[in-house]
C-alpha positions as CSV (number, residue, x, y, z in Angstrom):
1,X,74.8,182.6,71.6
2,X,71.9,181.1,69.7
3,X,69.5,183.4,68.7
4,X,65.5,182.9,69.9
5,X,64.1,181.9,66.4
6,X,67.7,179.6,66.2
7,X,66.2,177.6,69.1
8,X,65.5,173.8,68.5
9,X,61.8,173.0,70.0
10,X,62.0,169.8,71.7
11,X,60.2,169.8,74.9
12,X,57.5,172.3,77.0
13,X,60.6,174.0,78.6
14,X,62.0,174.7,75.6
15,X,58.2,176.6,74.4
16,X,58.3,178.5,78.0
17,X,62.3,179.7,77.8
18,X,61.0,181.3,74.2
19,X,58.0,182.8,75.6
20,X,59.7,184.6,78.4
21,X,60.8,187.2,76.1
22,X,57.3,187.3,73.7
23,X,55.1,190.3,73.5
24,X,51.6,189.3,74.9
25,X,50.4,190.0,71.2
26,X,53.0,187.0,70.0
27,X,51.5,184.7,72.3
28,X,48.2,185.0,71.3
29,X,49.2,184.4,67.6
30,X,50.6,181.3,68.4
31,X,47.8,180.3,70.3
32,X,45.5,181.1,67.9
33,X,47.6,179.8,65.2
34,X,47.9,176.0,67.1
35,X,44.0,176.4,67.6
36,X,43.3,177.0,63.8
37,X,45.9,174.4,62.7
38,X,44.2,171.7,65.7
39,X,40.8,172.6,65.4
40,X,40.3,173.7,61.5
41,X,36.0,172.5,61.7
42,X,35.6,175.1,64.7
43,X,38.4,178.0,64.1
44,X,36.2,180.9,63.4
45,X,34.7,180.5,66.7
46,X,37.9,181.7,67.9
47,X,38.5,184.6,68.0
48,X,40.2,188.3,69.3
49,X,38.1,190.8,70.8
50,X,40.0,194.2,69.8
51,X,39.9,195.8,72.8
52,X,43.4,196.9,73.5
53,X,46.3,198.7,72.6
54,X,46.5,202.5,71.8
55,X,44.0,204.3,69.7
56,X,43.2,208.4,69.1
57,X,41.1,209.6,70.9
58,X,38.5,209.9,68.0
59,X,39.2,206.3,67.3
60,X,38.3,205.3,71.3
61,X,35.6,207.3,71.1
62,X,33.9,205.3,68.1
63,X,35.5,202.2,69.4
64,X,32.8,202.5,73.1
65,X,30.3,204.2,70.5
66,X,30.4,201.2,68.2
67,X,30.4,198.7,71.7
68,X,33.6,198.2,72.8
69,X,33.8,197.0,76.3
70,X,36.7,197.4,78.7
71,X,38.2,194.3,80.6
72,X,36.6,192.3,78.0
73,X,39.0,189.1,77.3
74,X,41.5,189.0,74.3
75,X,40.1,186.0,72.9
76,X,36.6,184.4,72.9
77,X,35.5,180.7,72.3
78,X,31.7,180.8,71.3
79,X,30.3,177.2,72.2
80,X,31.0,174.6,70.2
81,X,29.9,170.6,69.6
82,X,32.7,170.1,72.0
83,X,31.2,172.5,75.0
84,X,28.2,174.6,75.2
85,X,29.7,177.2,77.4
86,X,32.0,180.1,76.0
87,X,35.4,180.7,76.8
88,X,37.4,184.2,77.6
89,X,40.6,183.6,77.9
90,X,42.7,186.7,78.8
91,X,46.3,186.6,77.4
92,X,49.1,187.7,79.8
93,X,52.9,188.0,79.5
94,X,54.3,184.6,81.5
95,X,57.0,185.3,84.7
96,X,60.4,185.7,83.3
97,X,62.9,184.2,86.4
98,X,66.3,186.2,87.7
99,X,69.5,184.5,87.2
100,X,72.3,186.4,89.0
101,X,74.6,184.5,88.1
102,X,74.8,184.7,84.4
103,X,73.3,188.9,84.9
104,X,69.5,187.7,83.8
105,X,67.2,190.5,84.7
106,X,63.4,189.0,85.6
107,X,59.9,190.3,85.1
108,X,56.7,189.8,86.7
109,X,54.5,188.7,84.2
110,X,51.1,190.5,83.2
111,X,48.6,191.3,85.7
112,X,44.7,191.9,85.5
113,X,42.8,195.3,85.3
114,X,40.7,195.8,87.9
115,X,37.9,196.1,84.6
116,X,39.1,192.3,83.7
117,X,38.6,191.2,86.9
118,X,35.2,192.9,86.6
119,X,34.5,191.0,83.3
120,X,36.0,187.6,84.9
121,X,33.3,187.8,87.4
122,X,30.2,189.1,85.2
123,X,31.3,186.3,82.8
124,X,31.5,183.4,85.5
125,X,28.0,184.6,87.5
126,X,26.4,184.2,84.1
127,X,27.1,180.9,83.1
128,X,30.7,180.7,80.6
129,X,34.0,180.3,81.5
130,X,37.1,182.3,82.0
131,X,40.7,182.0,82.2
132,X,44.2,184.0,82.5
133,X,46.5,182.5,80.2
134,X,50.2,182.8,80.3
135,X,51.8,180.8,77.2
136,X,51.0,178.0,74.8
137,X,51.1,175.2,76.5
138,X,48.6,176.6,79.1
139,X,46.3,177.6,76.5
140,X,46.5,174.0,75.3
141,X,45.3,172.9,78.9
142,X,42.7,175.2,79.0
143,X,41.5,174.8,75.4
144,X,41.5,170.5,76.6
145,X,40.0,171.1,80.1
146,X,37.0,173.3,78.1
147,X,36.9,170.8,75.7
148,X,37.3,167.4,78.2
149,X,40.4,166.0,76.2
150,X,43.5,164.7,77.7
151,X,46.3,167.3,76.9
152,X,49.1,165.0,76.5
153,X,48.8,164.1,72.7
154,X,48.1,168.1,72.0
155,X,51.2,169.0,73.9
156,X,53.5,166.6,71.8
157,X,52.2,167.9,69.0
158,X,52.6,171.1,69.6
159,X,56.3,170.7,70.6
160,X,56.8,169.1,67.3
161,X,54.7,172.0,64.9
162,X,56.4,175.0,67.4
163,X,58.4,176.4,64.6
164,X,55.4,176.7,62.2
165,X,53.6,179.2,64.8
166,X,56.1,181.5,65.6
């Protein structure tokens, strides 16, 4: 059997089949990494908010000390010339389906904190945008709804470029 990175890219199937088995973390550097290499005028204005993963206790405490806030979203569009409104998209592991047949164990994907919902709604009653994301080519539709492009050129781009991102 072929190995994931051994994989030939040729359509959004292909992208969502790979990402079944991606950390949340390697998602977002793809995103992130098609954003930079689409958008290289407005890049910076993308960008992680470090609010996850494990940290010391010491380290946590400085973290909230310093104004770290929980349920905040992974990444964070500031406006741009394309839309005035911010963006918080929060990244989350995609649905992995079962096959029985072939012994193909499934996973739910990634779920909300009850703090990210929080943060959804404080962030929508106040005017910007926010969105659950579950794998590149969903972040490329919400990155073109935001910005009012058509996805379709993006997409077939991004099928093509895959292999550089991963």
């Amino acid at each position: 059997m072929a190995s994931k990175k051994a994989i030939k890219v040729e359509t959004v199937q292909d992208i969502k089949r790979l990402e079944w088995d991606y950390s949340e973390s390697q998602i977002q550097h793809t995103c992130k990494m098609w954003f930079d290499a689409t958008f290289p005028d407005i890049a910076n204005l993308l960008f992680a908010a470090e609010n996850g993963g494990y940290r010391t206790p010491k380290a946590a405490a400085m973290a909230k000390y310093e104004g770290m806030v929980s349920g905040a979203p992974d990444l964070i569009l500031f406006p741009t010339k394309y839309n005035t409104m911010a963006l918080g998209i929060e990244m989350k592991r995609p649905k992995k389906p079962a096959n029985k047949q072939f012994g193909i164990k499934g996973r739910d994907g990634g779920t909300q904190s009850e703090d990210q919902k929080a943060w959804e709604e404080t962030c929508k009653d106040n005017g910007g945008q926010y969105k659950v994301c579950r794998g590149l080519i969903e972040f490329i539709e919400i990155i073109c709804d935001h910005f009012w492009f058509p996805s379709g050129e993006f997409i077939t781009e991004a099928i093509r470029r895959y292999d550089e991102w991963r």
